[in-house]
C-alpha positions as CSV (number, residue, x, y, z in Angstrom):
1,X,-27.0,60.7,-28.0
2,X,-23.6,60.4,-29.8
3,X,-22.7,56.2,-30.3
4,X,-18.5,55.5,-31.3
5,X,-18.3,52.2,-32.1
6,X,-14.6,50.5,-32.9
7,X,-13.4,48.8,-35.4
8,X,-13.9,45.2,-33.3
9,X,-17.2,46.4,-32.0
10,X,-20.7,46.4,-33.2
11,X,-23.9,48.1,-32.0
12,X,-27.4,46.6,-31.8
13,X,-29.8,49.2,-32.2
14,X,-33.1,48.7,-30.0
15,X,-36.1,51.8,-30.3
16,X,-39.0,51.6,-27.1
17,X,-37.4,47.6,-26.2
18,X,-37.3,46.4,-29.7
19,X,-34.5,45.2,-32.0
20,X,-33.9,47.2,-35.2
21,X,-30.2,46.7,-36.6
22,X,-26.6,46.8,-36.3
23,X,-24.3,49.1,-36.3
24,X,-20.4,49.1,-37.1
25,X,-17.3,50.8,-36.7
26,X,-18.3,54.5,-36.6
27,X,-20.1,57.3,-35.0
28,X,-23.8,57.6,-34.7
29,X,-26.5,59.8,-33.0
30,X,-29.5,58.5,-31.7
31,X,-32.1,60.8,-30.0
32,X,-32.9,59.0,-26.2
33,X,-36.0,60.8,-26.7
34,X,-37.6,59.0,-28.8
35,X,-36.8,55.8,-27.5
36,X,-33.4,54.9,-28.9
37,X,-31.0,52.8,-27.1
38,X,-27.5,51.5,-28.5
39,X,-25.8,48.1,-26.9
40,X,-21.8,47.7,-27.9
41,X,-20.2,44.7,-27.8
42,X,-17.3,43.0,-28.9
43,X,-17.0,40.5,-31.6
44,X,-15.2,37.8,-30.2
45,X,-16.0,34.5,-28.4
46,X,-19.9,34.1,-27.5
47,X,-22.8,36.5,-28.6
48,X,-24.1,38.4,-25.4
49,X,-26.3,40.2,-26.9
50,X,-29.4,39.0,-24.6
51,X,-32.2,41.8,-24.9
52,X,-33.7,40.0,-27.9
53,X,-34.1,36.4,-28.3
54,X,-31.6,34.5,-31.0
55,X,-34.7,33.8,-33.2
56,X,-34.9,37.3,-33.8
57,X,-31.6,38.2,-34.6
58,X,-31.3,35.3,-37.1
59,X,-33.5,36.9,-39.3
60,X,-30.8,39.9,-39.5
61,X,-28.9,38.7,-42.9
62,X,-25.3,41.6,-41.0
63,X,-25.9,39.2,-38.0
64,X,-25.7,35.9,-39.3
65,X,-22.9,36.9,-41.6
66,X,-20.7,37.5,-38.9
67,X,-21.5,34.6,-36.7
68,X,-21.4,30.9,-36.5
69,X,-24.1,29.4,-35.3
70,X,-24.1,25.9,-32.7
71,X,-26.6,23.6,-32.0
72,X,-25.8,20.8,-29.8
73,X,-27.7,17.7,-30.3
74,X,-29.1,15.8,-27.2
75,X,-26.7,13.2,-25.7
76,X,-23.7,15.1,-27.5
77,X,-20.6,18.0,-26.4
78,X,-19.8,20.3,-28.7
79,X,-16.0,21.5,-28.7
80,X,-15.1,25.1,-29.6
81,X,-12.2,25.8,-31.7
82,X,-11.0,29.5,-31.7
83,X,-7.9,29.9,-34.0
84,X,-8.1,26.2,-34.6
85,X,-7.1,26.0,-31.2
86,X,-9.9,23.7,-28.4
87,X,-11.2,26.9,-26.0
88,X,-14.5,25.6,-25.0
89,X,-17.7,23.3,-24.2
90,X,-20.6,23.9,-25.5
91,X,-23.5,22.2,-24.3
92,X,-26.5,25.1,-24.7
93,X,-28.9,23.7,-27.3
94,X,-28.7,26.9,-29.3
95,X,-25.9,29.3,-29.0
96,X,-23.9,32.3,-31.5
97,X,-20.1,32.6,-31.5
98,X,-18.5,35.6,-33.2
99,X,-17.0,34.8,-36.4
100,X,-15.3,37.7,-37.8
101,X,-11.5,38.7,-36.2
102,X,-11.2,35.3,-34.3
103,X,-12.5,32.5,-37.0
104,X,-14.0,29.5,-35.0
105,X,-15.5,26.1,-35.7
106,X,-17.6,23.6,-33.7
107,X,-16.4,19.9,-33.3
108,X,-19.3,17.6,-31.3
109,X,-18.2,14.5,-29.1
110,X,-21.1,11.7,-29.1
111,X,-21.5,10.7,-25.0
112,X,-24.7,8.2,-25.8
113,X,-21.9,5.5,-25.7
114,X,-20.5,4.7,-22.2
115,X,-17.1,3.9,-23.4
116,X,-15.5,7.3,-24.4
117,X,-14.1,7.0,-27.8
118,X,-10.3,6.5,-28.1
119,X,-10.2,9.3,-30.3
120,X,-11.1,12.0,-27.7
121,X,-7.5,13.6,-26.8
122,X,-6.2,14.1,-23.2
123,X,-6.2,17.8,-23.4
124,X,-9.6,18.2,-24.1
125,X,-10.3,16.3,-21.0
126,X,-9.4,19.5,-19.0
127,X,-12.3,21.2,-20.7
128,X,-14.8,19.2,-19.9
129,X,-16.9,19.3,-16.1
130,X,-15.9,16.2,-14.6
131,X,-19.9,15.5,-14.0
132,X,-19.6,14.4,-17.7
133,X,-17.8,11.7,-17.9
134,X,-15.3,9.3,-15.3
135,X,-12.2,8.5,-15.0
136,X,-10.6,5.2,-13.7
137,X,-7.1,4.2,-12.8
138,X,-6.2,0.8,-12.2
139,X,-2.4,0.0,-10.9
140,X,0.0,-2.6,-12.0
141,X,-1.4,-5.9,-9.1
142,X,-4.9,-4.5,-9.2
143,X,-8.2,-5.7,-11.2
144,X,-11.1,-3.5,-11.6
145,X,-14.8,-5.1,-12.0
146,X,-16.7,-2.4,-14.1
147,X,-20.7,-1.8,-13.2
148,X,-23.1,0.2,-15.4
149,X,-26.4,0.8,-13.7
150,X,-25.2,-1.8,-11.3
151,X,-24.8,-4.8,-13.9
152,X,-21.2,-6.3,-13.8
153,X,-20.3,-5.8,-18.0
154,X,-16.3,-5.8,-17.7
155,X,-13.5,-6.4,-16.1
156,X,-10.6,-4.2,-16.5
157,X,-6.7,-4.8,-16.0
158,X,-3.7,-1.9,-15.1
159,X,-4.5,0.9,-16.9
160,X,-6.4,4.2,-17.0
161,X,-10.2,4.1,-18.7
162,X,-12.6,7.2,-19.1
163,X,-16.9,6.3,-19.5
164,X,-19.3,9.0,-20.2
165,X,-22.5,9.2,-17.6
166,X,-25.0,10.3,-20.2
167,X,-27.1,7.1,-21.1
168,X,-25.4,5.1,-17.5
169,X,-24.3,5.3,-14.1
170,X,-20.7,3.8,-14.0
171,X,-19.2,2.6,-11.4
172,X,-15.9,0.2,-11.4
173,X,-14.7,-1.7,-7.6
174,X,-11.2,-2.4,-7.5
175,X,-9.5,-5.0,-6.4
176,X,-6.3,-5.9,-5.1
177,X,-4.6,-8.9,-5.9
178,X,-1.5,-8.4,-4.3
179,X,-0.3,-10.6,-1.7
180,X,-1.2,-9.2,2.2
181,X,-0.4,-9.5,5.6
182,X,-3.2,-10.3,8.0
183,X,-2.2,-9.8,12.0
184,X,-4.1,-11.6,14.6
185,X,-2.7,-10.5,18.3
186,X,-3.4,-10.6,21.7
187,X,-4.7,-13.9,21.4
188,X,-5.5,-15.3,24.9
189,X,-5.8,-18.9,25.2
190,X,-5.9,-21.1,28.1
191,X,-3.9,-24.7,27.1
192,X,-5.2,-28.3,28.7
193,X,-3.2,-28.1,31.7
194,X,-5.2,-24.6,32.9
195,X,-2.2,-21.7,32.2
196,X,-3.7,-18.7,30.4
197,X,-1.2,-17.9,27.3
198,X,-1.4,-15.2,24.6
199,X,-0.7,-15.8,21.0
200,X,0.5,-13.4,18.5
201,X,0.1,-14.7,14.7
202,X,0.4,-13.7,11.3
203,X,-1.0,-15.2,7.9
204,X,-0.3,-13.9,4.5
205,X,-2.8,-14.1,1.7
206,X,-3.8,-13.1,-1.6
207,X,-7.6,-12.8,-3.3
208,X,-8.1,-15.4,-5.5
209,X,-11.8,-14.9,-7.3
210,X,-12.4,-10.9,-7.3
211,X,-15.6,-11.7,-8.9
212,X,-17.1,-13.4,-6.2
213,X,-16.2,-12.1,-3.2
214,X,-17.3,-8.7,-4.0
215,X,-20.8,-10.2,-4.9
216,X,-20.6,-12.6,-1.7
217,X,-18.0,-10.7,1.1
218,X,-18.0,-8.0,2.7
219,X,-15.3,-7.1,5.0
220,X,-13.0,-10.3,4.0
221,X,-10.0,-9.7,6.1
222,X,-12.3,-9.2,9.3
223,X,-14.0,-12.6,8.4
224,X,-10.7,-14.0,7.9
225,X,-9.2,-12.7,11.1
226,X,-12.1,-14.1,13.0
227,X,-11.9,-17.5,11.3
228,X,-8.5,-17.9,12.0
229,X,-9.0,-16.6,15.6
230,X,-11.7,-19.4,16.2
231,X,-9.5,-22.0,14.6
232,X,-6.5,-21.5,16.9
233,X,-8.6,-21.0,19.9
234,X,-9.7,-24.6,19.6
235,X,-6.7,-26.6,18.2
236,X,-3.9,-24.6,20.9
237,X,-6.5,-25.4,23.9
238,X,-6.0,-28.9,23.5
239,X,-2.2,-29.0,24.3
240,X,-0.3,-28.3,27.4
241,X,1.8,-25.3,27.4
242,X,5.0,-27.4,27.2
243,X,3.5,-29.2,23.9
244,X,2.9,-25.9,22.7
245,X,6.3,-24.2,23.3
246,X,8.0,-27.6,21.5
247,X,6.0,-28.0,18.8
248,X,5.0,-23.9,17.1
249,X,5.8,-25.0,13.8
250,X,4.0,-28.2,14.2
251,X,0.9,-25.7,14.8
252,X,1.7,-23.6,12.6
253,X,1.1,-25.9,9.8
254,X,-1.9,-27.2,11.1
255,X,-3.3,-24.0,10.8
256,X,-2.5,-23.3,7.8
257,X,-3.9,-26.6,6.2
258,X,-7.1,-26.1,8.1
259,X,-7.6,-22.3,6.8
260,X,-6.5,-24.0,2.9
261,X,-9.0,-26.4,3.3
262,X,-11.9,-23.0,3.9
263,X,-9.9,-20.7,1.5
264,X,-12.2,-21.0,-1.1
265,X,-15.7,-20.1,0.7
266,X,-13.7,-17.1,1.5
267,X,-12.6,-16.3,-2.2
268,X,-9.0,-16.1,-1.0
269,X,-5.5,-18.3,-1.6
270,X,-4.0,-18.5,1.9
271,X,-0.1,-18.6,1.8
272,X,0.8,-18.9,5.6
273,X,0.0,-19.1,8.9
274,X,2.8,-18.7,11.6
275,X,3.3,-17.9,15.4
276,X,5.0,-15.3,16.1
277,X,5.1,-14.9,19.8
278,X,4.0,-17.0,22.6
279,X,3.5,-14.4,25.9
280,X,3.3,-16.1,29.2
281,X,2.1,-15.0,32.7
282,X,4.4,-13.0,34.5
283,X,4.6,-15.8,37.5
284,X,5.0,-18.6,34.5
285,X,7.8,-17.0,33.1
286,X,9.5,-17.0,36.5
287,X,9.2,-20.5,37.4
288,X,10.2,-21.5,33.9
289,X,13.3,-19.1,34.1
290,X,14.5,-20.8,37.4
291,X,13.8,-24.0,36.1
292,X,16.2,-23.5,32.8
293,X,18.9,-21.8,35.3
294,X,18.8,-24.7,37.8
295,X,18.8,-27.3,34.3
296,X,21.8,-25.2,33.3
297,X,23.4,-25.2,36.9
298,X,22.7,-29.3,36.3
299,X,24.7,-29.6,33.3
300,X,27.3,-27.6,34.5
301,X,27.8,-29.7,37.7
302,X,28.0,-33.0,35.0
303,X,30.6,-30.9,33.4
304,X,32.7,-30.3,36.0
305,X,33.0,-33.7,37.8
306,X,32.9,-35.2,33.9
307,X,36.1,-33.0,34.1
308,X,37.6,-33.9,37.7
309,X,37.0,-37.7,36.6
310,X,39.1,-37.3,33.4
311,X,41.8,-35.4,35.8
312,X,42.0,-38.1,38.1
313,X,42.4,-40.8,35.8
314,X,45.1,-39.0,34.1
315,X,46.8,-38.7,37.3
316,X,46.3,-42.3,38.2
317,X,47.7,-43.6,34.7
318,X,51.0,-41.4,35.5
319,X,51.6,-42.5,39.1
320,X,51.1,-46.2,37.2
321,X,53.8,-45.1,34.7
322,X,56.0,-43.6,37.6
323,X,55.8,-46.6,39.4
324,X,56.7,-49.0,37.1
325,X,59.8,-47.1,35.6
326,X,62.3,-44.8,38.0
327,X,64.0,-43.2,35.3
328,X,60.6,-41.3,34.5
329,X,60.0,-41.0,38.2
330,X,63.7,-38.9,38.5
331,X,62.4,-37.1,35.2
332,X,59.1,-36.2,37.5
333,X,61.2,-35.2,40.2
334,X,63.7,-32.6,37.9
335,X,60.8,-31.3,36.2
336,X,59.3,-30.1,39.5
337,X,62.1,-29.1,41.1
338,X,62.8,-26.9,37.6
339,X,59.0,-25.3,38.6
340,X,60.1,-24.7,41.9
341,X,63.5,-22.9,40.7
342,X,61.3,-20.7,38.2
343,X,59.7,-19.3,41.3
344,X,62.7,-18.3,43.4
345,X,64.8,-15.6,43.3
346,X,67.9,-16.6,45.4
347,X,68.9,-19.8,47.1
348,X,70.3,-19.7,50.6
349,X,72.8,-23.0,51.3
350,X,73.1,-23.6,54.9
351,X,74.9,-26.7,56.7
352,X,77.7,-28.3,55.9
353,X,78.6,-29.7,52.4
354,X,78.8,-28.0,48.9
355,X,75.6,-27.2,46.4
356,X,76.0,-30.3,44.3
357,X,76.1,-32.9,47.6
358,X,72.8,-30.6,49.2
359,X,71.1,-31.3,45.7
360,X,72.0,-35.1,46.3
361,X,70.7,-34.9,49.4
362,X,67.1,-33.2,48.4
363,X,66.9,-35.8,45.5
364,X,68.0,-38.7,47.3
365,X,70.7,-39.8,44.8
């Protein structure tokens, strides 16, 4: 049996299934016969050599010469530079890295501490299984309430924050503290004087005490929705729907005040409560539509005679004027005689007598 070996391989020699030596760049003969049997591998990255245990081959002085050997303490990661450049995670207990055309060197990363150290760079992060460790991104507005095995120990503003899970179970709830919008429709209401209405509202608010409320709440904008719900259900049922068309903002505030008065059982700062539409019957909204046109139709009426009135004592105060003074009267007289002229195209002069006397005549001078 004729063995070539390169000049970045070795051989491990192994007679009837056990480990003799190695072998290097070269040619060899080994008779199969007799129970020879030659394994080549190259010597870069990890040993894979696996027909022997390690413990053996450590006790070759060519083997451990050309290897660097990593054990990975318990609660610990174990980095692999090859070239001085991050390439691996190491986390076997006992393990043999090729040391001879690739020279490499074992950094360790201590995980016993929940908090990952500072130190530990981004781009190692890619290496690592994310099983190890988690990561946890809080936006600008938001708060984050950090658990380890379910005891509250932090609270964490914006930012980004990476715990190992070795020694504890981490687990961060986040909050939002920006200010939302909370819509409560289709709310149908029947008002004191027996018409059923529906009410569409909207409330904005804003958590107050993250703390609490996810130790005391669950689902706080469903409990809020039905609070508010109840709450206008029996302050609107008390007015008739004319009260309640005149006076929405009146309501409005009322509910607002009642819902800041409960705000903080609810761990929440309520901004506002408004109505935003007020949906009658279909019949209602008939009878209210002919009672505005025949209200309008009203008004107009006042209008006009308000109008004919003025226009008749106008006309009375001239025939007053006219009366009292005949020059103006003439005046009156020329002026709609001009209006008359305006209108006609040709004048016709029959009879006796010239233009100027027929004038005379028609203006009884």
């Amino acid at each position: 049996m004729r063995i070539n070996v390169n000049q970045t391989q070795c051989g491990f020699v192994m007679k009837n299934g056990c480990y003799e030596k190695m072998i290097f760049a070269g040619t060899y003969h080994y008779p199969a016969c007799m129970g020879y049997k030659v394994i080549i591998e190259e010597m870069r990255g990890r040993v894979g050599f696996k027909e022997v245990p390690l413990k053996v081959l450590k006790e070759d002085a060519a083997f451990m010469s050309r290897v660097t050997m990593v054990e990975v303490p318990e609660g610990q990661l174990g980095i692999l530079y090859i070239n001085h450049a991050a390439s691996a995670v190491v986390t076997d207990r006992e393990a043999a890295y090729w040391n001879v055309w690739e020279p490499c060197e074992l950094r360790f990363i201590d995980m016993r501490e929940p908090v990952m150290d500072r130190n530990v760079e981004k781009n190692l992060l890619r290496l690592i299984a994310q099983q190890y460790y988690k990561k946890i991104e809080i936006l600008p507005g938001e708060m984050g309430l950090l658990y380890q095995d379910n005891i509250l120990t932090d609270e964490l503003g914006p930012g980004t924050y990476y715990y190992w899970l070795y020694a504890r179970d981490v687990l961060c709830r986040i909050v939002d503290l920006k200010m939302k919008e909370l819509e409560i429709s289709g709310q149908e209401i029947l008002t004191a004087d027996r018409v059923g209405i529906r009410l569409n509202l909207t409330a904005t608010y804003r958590i107050a005490d993250p703390k609490r409320l996810v130790e005391t709440i669950k689902g706080v904008e469903n409990q809020l929705y039905t609070r508010i719900q109840l709450i206008v259900r029996e302050y609107v049922g008390r007015y008739r729907l004319d009260e309640i068309l005149e006076q929405k903002e009146v309501i409005s505030g009322f509910l607002a005040q009642r819902m800041r008065e409960e705000q903080e059982q609810y761990c929440v700062e309520v901004q506002t409560i408004g109505i935003k539409d007020i949906i009658l019957p279909g019949e209602i909204r008939d009878i209210m539509n002919t009672v505005l046109i025949a209200e309008k139709r009203a008004q107009a009426n006042v209008i006009t005679r308000r109008e004919e009135v003025a226009s008749t004592r106008s006309l009375l105060n001239t025939a007053k004027l006219m009366d009292e003074n005949k020059t103006l009267y003439k005046l009156k007289e020329l002026e709609c005689l001009e209006r008359i002229c305006t209108q006609v195209g040709n004048i016709s002069v029959a009879g006796s007598g010239t233009l100027i006397q027929q004038l005379r005549e028609l203006m009884g001078t």
